[in-house]
N, C-alpha and C positions, 0 to 999 in steps of 0.2 A: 050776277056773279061773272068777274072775267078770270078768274086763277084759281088756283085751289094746290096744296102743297100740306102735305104731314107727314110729321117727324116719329112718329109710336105714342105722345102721348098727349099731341095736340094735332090738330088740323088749324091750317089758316086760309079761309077765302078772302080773295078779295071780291069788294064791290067798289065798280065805278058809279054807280047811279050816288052811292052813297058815301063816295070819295075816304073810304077808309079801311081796314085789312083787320080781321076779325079772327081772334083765336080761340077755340072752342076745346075744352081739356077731353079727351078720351078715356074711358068710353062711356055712352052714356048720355050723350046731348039730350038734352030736352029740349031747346027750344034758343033765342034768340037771347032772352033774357040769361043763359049760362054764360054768353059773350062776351069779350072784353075788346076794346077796340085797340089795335094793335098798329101803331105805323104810321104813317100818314101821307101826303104826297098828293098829286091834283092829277084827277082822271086817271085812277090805276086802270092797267092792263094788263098785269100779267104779273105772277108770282111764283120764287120758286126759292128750292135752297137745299142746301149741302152738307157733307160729313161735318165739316167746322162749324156748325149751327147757326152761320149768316143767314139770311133772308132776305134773297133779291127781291127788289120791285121795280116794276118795268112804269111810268107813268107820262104821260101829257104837261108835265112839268118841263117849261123852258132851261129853267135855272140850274135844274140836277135833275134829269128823263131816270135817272138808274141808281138807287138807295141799298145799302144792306144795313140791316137791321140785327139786333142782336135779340132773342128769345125776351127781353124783357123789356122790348119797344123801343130801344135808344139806336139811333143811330150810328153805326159803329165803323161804316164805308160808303165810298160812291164812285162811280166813274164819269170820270171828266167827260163836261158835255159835248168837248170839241170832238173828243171817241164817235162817240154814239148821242146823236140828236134825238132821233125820234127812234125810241124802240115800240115792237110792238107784242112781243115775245119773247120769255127765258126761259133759261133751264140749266139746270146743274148738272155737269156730267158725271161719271164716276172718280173722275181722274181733279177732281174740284176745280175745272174747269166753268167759265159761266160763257153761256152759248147766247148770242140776242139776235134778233131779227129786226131789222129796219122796217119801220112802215115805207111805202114810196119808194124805195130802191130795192136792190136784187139783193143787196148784202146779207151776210150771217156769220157773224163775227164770234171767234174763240177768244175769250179774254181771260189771260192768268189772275184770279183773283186770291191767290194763295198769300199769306199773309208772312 
């Protein structure tokens, strides 16, 4: 597991071993098989999300490092890679701010992701 994020009636981990973001309805889990797989992206690292029910993901993807996803898997945002290369850490503030951290440099970047 590198992320973990819930909203009151889901939880979502991500796993990088298993390169996918897994949403679990609350409450109540039993187990692995309640799962659905949620997202997608190459080597997640980190996950997180907001009042507007986007759902960052931080990943090892060259092409697009930073996805939002909308509650029923679809892709619905992203930030340009030339922003933010290698993220290695998100987070949604309260102000729907998205907060990322660069692997390799010093950076930590506020990005307006208000719609």
């Amino acid at each position: 597991m590198t992320g973990l994020y819930a909203d009151g009636d889901h939880i979502y981990i991500s796993s990088r071993a298993q390169n996918r973001i897994f949403r679990y309805s609350l409450p109540g889990i039993q187990g692995r098989t309640s799962s659905t797989a949620f997202g997608s992206g190459s080597r997640t690292l980190d996950i997180a999300g907001g009042s507007d029910g986007i759902i960052w993901t931080a990943s090892q993807n060259a092409d697009m490092p930073l996805r939002g996803y909308d509650s029923s898997s679809r892709q619905v945002s992203y930030i340009d890679p030339s922003l933010v290369q290698s993220p290695a850490g998100v987070a949604v503030d309260d102000e729907g701010f998205l907060w990322v951290s660069e692997s390799g440099s010093a950076r930590l970047l506020r990005i307006n992701v208000s719609q």
